[in-house]
N, CA and C of each residue as an Amber inpcrd file, in Angstrom:
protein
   507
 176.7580000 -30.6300000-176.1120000 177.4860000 -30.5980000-177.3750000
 177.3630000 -31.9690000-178.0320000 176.9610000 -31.8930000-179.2020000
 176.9700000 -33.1640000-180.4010000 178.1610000 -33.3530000-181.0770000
 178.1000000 -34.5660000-181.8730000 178.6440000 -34.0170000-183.1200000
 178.1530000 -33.0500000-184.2130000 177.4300000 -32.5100000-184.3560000
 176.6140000 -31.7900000-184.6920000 177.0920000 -30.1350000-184.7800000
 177.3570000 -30.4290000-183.3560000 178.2470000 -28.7360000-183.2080000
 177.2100000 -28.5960000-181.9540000 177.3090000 -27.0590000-181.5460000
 176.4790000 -26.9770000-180.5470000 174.9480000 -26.3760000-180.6980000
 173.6550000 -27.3210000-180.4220000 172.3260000 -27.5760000-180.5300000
 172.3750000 -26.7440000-179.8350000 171.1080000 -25.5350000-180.2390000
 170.3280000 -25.0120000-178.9910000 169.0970000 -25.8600000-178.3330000
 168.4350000 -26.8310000-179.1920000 167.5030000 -27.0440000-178.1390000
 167.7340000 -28.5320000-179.2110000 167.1690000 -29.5630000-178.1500000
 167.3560000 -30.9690000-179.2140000 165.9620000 -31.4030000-178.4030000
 165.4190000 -32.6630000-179.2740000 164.1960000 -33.4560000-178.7460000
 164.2440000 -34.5990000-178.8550000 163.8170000 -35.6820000-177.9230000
 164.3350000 -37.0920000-178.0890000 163.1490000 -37.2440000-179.4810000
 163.5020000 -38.6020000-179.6630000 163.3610000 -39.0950000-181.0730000
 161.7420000 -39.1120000-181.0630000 160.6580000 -38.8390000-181.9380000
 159.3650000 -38.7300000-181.7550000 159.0560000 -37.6320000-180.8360000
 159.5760000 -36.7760000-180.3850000 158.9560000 -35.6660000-179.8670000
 159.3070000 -34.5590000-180.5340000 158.8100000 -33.5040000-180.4240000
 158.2030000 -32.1900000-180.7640000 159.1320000 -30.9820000-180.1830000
 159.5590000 -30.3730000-181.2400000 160.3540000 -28.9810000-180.3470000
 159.6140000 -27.4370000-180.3540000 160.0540000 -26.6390000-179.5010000
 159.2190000 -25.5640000-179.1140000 158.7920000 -24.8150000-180.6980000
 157.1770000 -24.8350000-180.4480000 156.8840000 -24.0860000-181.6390000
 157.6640000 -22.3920000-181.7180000 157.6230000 -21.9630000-183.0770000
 158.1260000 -20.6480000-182.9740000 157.0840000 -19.7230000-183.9210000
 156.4870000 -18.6050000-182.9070000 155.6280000 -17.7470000-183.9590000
 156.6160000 -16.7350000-183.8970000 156.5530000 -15.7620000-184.9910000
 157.3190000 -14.8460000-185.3640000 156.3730000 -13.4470000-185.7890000
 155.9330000 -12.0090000-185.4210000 155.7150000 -11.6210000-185.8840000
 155.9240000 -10.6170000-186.8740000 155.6890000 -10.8730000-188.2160000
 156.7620000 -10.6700000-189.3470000 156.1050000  -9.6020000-190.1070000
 154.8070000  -8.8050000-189.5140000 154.3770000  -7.4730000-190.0800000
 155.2210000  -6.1190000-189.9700000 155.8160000  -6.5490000-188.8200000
 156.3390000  -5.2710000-188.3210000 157.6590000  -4.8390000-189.4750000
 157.5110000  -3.6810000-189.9360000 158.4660000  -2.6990000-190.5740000
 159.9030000  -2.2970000-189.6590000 159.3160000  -2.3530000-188.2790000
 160.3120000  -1.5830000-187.3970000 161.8850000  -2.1270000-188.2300000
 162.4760000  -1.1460000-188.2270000 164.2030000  -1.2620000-188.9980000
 164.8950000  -1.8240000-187.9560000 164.9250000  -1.5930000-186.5690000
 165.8700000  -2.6400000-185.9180000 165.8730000  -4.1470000-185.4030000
 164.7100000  -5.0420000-185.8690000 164.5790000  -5.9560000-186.4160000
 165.0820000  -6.2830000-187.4140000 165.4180000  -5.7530000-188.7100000
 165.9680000  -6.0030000-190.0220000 167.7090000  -5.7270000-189.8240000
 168.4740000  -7.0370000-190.2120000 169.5870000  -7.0780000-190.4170000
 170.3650000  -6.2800000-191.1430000 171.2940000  -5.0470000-191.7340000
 171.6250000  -5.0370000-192.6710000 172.7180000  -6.0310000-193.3430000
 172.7600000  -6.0710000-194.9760000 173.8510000  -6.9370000-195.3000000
 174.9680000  -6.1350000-195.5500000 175.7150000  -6.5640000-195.0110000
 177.0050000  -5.3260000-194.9220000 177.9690000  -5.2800000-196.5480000
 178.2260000  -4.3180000-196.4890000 178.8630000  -4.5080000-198.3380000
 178.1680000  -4.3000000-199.4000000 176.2440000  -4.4430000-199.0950000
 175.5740000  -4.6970000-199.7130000 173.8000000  -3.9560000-199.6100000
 174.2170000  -1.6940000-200.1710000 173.1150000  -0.8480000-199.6190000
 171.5000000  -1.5810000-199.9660000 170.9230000  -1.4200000-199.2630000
 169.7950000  -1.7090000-199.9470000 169.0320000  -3.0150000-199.6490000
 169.8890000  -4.1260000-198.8090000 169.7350000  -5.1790000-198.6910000
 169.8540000  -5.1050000-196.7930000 168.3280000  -5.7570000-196.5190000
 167.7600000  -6.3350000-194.8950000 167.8300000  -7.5120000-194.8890000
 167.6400000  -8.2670000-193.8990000 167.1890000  -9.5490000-193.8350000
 166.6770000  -9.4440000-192.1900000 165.6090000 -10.8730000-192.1350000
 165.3690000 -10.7380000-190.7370000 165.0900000 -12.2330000-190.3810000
 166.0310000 -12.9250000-189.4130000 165.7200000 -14.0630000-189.1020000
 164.6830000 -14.5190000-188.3860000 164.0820000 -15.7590000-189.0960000
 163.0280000 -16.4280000-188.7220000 162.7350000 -17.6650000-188.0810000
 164.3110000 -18.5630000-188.7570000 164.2000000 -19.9040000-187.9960000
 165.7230000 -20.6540000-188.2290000 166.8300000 -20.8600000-187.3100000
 167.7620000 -21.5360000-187.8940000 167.1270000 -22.9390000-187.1090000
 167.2910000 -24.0490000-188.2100000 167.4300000 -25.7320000-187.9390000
 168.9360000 -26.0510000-187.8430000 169.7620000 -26.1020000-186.7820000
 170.9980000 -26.1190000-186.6000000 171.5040000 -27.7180000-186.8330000
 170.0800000 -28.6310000-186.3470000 170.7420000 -30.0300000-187.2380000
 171.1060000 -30.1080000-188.6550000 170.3070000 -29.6070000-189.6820000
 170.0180000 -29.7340000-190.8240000 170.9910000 -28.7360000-191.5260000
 171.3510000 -27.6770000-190.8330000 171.6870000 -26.2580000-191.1580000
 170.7920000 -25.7110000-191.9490000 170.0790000 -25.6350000-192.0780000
 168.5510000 -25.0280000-192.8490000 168.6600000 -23.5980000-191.9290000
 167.8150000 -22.8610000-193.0230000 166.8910000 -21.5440000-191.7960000
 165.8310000 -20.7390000-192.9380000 165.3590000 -20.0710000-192.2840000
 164.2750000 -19.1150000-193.3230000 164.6860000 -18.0970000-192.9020000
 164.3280000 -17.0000000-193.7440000 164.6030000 -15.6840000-193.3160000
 163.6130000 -14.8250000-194.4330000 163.2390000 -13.3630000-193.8740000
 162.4750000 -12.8830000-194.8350000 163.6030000 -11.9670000-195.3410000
 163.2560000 -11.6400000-196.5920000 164.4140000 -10.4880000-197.2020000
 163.8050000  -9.3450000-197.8200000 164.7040000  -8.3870000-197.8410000
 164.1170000  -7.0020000-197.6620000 164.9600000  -6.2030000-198.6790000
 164.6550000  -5.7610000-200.3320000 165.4700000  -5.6130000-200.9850000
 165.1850000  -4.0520000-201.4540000 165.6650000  -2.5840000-201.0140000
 164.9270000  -0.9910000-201.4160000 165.5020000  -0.9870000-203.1440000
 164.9700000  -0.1410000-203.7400000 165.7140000   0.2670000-205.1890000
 166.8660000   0.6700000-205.2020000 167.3600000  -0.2160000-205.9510000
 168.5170000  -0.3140000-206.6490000 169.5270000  -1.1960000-205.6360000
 168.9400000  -1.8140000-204.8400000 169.9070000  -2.8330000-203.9500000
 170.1850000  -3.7820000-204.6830000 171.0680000  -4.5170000-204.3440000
 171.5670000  -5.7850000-205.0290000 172.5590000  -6.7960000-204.1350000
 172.2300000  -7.9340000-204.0660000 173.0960000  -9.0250000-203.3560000
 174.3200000  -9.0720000-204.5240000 175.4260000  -9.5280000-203.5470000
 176.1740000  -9.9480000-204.4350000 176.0590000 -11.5040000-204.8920000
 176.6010000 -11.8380000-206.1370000 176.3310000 -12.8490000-206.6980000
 176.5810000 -14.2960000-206.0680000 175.9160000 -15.7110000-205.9260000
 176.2270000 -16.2790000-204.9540000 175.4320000 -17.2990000-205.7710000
 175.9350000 -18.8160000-205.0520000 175.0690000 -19.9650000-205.0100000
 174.9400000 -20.6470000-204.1640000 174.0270000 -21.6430000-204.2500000
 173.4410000 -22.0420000-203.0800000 174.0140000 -23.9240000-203.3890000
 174.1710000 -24.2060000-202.2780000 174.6330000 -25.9200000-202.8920000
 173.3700000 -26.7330000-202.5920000 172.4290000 -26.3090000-201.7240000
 171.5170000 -26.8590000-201.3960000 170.3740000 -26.1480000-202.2290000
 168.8610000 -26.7640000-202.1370000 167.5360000 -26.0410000-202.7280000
 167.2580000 -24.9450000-202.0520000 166.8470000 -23.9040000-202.7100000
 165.8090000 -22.9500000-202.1390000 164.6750000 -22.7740000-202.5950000
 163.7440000 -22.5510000-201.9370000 162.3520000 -22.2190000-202.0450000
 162.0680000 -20.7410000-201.3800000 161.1680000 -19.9560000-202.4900000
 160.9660000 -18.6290000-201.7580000 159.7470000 -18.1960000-202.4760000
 158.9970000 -17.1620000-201.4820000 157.9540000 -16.6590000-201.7890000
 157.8930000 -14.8440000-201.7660000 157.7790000 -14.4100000-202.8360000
 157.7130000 -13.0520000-202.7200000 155.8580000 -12.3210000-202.2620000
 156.6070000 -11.7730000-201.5240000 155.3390000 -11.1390000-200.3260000
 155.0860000 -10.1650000-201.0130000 155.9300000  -8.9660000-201.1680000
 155.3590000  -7.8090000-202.0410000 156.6080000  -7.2640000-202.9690000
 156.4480000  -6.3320000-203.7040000 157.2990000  -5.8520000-204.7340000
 157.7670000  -6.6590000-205.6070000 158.8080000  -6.2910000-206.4740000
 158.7840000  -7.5750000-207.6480000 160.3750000  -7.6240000-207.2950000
 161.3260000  -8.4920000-207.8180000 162.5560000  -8.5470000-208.2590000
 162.6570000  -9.8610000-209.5240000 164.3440000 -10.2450000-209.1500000
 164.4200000 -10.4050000-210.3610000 166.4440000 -11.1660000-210.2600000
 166.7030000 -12.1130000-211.0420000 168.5160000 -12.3240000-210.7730000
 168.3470000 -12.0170000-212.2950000 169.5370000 -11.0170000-212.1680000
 170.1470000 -10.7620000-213.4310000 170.9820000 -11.5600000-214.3720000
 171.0170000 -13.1610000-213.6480000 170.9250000 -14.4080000-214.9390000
 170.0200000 -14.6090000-215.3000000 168.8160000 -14.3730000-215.2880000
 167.7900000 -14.9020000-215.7050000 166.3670000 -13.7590000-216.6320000
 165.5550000 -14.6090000-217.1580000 164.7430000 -13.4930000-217.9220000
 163.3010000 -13.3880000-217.2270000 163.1450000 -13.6420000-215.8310000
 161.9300000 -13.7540000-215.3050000 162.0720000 -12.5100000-214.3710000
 160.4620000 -12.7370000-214.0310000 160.7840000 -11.1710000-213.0960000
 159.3360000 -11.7950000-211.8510000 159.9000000 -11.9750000-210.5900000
 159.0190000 -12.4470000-209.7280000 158.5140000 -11.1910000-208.8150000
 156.7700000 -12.1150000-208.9550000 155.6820000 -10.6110000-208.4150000
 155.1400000 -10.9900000-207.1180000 154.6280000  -9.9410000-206.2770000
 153.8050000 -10.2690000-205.4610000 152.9940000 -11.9250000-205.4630000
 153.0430000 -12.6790000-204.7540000 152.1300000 -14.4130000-204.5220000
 153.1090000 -14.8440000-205.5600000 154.7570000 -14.6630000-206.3190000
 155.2280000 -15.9830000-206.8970000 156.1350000 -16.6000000-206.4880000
 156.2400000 -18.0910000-206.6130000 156.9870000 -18.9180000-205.5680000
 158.3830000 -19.3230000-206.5890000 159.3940000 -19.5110000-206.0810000
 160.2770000 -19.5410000-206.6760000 160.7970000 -21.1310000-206.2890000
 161.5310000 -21.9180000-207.2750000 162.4910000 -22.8520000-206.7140000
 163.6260000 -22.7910000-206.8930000 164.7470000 -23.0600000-206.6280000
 166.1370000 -22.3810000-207.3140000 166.7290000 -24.1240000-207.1310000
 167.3610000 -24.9010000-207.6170000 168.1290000 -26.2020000-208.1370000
 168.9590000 -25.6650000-207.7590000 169.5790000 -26.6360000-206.2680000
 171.2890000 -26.5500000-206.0890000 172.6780000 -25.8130000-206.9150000
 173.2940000 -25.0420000-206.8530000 174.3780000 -25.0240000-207.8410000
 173.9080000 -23.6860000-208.6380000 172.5860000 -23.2810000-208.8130000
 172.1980000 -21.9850000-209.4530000 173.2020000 -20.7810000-209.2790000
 173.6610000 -20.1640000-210.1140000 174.4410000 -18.9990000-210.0780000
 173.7580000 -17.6670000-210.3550000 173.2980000 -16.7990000-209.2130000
 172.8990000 -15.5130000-209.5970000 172.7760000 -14.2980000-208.6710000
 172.0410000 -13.3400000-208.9300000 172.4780000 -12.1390000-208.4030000
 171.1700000 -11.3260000-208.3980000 170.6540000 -11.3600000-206.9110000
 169.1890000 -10.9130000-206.9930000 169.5670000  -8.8940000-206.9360000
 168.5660000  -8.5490000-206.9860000 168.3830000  -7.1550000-207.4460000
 166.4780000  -7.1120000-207.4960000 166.5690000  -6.0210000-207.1400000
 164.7080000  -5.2330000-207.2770000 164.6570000  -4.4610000-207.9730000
 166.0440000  -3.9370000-209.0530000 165.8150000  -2.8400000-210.0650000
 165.2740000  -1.3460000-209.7740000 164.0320000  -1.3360000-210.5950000
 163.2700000   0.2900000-210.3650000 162.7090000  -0.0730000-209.1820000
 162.0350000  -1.0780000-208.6460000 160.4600000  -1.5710000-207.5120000
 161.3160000  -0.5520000-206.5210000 160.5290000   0.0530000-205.8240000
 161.2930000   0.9790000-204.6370000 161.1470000  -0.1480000-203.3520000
 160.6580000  -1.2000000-203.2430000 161.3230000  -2.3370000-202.6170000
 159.9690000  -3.8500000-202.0660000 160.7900000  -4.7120000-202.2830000
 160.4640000  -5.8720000-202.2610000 160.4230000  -6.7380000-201.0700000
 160.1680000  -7.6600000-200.6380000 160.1290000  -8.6100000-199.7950000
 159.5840000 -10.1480000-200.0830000 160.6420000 -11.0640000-199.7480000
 160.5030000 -12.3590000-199.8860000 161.0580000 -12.9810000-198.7040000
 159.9680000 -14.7430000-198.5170000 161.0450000 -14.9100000-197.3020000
 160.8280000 -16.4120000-198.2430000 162.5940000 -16.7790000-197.9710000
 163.4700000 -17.6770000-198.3770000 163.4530000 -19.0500000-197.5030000
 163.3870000 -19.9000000-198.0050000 163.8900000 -21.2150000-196.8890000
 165.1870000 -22.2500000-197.9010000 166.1930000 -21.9060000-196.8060000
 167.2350000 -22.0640000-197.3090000 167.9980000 -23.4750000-196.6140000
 168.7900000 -24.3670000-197.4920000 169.4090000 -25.4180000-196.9350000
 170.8250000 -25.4010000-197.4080000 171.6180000 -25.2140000-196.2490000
 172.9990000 -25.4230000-196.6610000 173.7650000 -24.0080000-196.6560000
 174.8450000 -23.6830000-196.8920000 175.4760000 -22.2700000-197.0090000
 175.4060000 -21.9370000-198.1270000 175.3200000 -20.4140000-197.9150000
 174.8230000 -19.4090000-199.4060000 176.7720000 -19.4270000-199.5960000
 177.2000000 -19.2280000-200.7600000 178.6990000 -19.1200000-201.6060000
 178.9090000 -18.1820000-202.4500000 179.4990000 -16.5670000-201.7740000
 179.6620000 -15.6950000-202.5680000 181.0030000 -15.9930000-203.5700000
 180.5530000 -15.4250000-204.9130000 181.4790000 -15.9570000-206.2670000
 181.3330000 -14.5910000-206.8030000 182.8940000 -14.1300000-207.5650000
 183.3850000 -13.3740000-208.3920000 183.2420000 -14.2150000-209.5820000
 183.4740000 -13.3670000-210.8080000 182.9320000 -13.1730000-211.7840000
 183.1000000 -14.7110000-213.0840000 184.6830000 -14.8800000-212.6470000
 184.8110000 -16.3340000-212.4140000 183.7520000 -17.7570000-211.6010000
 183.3540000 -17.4440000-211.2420000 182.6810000 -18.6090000-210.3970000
 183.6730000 -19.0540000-209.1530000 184.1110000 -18.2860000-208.8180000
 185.1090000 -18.5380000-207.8230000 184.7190000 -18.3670000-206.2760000
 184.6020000 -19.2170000-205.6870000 184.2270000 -18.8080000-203.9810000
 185.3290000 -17.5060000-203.2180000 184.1030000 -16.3680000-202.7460000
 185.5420000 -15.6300000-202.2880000 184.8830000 -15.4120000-200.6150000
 183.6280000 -16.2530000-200.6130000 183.4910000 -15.7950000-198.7990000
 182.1790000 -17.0600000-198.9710000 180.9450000 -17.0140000-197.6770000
 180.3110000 -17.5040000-197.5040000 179.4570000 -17.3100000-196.1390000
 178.3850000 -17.6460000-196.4260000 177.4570000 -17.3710000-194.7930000
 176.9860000 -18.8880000-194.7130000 176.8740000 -19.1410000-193.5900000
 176.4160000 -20.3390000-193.1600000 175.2380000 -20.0800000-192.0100000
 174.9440000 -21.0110000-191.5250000 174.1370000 -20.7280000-189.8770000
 174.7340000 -19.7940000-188.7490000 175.9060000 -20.6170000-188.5370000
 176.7610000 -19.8970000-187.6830000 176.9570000 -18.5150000-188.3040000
 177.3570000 -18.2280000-189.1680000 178.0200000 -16.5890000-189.5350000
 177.1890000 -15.4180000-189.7210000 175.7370000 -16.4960000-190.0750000
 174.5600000 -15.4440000-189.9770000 173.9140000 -15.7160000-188.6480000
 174.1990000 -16.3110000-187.7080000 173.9530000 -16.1460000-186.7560000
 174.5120000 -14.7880000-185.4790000 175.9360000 -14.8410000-186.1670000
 176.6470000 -13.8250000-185.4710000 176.5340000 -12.8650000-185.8960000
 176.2060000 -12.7170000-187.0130000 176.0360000 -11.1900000-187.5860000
 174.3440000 -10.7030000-186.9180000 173.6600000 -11.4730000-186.8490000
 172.0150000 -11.2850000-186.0490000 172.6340000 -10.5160000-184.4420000
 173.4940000 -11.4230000-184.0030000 173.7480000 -10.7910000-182.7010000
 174.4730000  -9.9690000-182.3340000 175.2500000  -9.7020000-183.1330000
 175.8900000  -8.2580000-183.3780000 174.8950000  -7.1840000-183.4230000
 174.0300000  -6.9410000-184.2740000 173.2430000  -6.4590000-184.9260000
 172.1260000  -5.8710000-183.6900000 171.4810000  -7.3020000-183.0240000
 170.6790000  -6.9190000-182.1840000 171.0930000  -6.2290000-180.8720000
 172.6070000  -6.5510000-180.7940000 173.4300000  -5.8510000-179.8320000
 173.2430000  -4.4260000-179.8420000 173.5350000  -3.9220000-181.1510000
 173.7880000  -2.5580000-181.4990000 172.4580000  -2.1380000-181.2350000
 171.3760000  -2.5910000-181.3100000 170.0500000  -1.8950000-181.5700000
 169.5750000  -1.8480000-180.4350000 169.8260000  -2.2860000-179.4720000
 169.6000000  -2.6340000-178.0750000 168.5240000  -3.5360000-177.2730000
 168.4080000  -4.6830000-178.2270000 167.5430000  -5.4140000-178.3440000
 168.6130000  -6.7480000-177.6850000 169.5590000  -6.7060000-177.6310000
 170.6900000  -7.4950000-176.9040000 170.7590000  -9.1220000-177.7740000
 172.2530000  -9.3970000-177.6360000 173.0990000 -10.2270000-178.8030000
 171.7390000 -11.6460000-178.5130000 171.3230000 -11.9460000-177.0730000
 170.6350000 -13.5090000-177.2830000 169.4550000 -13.2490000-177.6690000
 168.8100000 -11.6270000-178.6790000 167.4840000 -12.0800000-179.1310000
 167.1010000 -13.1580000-180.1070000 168.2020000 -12.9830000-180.8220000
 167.8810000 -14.0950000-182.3990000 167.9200000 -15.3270000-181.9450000
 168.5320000 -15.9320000-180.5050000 168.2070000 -17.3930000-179.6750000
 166.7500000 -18.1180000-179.7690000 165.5690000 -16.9270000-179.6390000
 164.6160000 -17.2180000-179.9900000 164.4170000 -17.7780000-181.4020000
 165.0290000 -17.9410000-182.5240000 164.7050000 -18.5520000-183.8600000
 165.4690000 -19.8710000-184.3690000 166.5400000 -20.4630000-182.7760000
 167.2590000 -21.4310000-182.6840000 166.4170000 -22.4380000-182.4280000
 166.5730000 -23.6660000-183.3270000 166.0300000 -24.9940000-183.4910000
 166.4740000 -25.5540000-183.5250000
């Protein structure tokens, strides 16, 4: 235990921690998280950095799903793999190969519209901040909370709660 909280794996200073391949073709559904509250919406973890609180994850959005509205305090960077979406603050609409940056503090609300479904994977720093209509914080995911919801998840599927250990950094 750190101050930090508790590290799954740490490396002295100048060394190297266990690489992680992921294979991220697979469709199989009990790999994919659902977001609870929220039809239409997967996710599947790829990498938490528990120093940094960083992680990536790919996301998995069918027609007519929608996140609820949220910001991020930290940057994100994301790349959409296939299908298109789109945040309904904004007037852009991201396609297959486009990379996104999102500036700290961004307020919005992703959705895939008509696309019968999309996929992007996200690299995220800091906790995502779900907000009502106000701009008001009314919950939040962090490392930890999406960590527990992974092992819940993999529990149920019978893939057992320490699979997502493997994406601990």
């Amino acid at each position: 235990m750190t101050a930090l909280g508790n590290m799954h794996q740490t490396a002295p200073l100048g060394a190297a921690l266990d690489d992680i391949l992921v294979e991220t073709g697979a469709l199989d559904e009990k790999y994919w998280v659902n977001a609870k509250n929220e039809p239409g919406v997967m996710w599947r973890p790829i990498m938490f950095n528990q120093a940094s609180g960083s992680r990536v994850e790919l996301l998995r959005v069918r027609r007519g799903g929608q996140l609820t509205p949220h910001i991020h305090p930290g940057p994100v960077h994301g790349y959409t793999i296939y299908g298109t979406w789109y945040y309904l603050e904004h007037n852009w609409i991201a396609c297959e190969g486009s990379y996104l940056f999102e500036p700290p503090g961004d307020c919005h609300t992703l959705t895939c519209g008509d696309c019968d479904e999309m996929m992007a994977i996200f690299f995220l720093s800091g906790p995502l901040l779900y907000v009502d209509e106000a701009r008001n914080v009314i919950g939040y995911d962090d490392n930890q909370t999406i960590l527990e919801k992974a092992r819940e998840h993999y529990e149920a599927v019978g893939l057992g709660a320490s699979y997502v250990e493997q994406f601990v950094r």
